[in-house]
C-alpha positions, 0 to 999 in steps of 0.5 A: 959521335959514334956510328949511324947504322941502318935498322937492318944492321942494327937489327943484326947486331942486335938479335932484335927483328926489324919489326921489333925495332919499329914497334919499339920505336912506334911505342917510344923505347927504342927511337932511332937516332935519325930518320931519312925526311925523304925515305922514312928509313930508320938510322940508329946509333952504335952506342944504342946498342947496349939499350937494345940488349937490355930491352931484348933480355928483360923481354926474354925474362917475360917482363911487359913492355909498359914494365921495361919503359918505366925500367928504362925511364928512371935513374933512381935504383929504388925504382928499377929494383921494385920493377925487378922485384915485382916481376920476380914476384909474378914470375914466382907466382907463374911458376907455383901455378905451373908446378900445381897444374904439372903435379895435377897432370901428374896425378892424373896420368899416375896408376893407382898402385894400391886400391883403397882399403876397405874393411868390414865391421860387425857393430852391435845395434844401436838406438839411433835417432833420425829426421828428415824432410824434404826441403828447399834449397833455401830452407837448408840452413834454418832446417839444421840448425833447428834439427841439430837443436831438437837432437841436441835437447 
């Protein structure tokens, strides 16, 4: 049997925060090895430590809680790699979104170096044909195509 440690030690070996280790616990991922019956105190074991540390590196890649219980839950290495990859897949998602918001700012912060060419034309007269009214929203689309029919003809 390995050793018991106190969550303050094992907090230290961990990189883990004594408020993180109690939440973990309350949530159901990390439970300590013994609580004292008359302090409450938490006791873990040495050999939770490696349980800890994934905990602790897959929180630091962004993956959510309810995605590291279900991680930590099953055997089958079918499921833990469509875990992993559905993360990555979210992460890939995040980091496009970051890029188009970056470029964006990019875009907004950058000078306009060369200002739009404009050039003038002198075009000979032409017959051109034209119709208008004054319309409501609603009747815009039965306007066209009745317009663009009667152009058309």
């Amino acid at each position: 049997m390995n050793a018991q440690v106190s969550i303050g030690d094992f907090a230290v070996m961990t990189s883990l925060s004594r408020k993180a280790l109690r939440h973990y616990h309350d949530i159901g991922i990390l439970e300590p090895a013994h609580i004292d019956s008359h302090t409450g105190y938490r006791f873990y074991d040495t050999s939770q430590v490696d349980h800890a540390h994934i905990i602790r590196r897959f929180r630091s890649l962004g993956m959510s809680i309810p995605d590291i219980k279900a991680l930590l839950s099953t055997d089958d290495a079918v499921t833990r790699t469509e875990i992993i990859t559905t993360h990555l897949e979210q992460m890939e998602v995040q980091l496009q979104q970051t890029r188009d918001t970056v470029g964006a700012l990019r875009e907004l912060l950058s000078p306009v170096h060369h200002p739009a060419f404009v050039a003038v034309r002198n075009e000979p007269a032409l017959l051109v044909w034209s119709i208008s009214a004054t319309l409501e929203v609603s009747e815009i689309d039965s306007w066209f195509a009745a317009t663009l029919k009667k152009l058309l003809d």
